[in-house]
C-alpha positions in Angstrom: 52.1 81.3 198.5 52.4 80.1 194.6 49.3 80.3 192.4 48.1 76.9 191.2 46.8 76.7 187.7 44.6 74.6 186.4 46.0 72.8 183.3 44.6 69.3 183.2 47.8 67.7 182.2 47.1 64.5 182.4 43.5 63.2 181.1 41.7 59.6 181.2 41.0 58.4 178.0 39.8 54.7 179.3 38.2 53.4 182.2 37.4 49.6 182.8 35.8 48.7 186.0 35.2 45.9 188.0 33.8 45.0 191.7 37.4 45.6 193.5 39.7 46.3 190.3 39.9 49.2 188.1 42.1 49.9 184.9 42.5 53.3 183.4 44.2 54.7 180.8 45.9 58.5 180.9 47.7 60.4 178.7 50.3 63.4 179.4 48.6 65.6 177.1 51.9 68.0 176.6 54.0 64.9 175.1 50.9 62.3 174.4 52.7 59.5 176.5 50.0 57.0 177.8 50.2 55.7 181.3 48.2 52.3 182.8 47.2 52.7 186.4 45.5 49.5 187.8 44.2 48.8 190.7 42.9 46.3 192.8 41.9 46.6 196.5 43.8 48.8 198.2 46.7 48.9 196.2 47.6 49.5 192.8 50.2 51.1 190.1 50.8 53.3 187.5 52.9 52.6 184.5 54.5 53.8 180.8 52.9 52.2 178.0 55.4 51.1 175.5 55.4 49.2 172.1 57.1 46.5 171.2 60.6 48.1 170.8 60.4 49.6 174.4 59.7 53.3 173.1 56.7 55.2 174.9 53.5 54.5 173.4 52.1 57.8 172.1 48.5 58.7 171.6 47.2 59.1 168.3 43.7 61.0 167.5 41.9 58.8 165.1 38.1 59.0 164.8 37.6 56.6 166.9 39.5 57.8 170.0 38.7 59.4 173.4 39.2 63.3 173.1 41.0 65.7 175.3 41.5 69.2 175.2 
């Protein structure tokens, strides 16, 4: 049986709640791509963030920003 590791690849940086929805934001923390799940309900989705010329939206660390390892 293989050994899992613990790596924490992907980390929440954002989390907006509501009564039945939610919206998070993730980030890949080996390639900084950030991901929007939503959900509402019982269903929901996940999705690449991307700017406005369709190229993955990266995370920058600013001062101001969430931290991950």
């Amino acid at each position: 049986m293989a050994r899992k590791e613990n790596t924490d690849r992907f980390v929440k940086v954002l989390e907006e709640s509501g009564i039945i929805t939610c919206s998070e934001v993730w980030v890949d923390t080996l390639t900084g791509v950030q991901y929007l799940y939503h959900a509402s309900g019982s269903s929901g989705g996940l999705t690449v963030l991307v700017d406005s010329e369709g190229r993955p939206l990266l995370y920058r660390r600013t001062p101001d920003a969430p931290e991950y390892k």
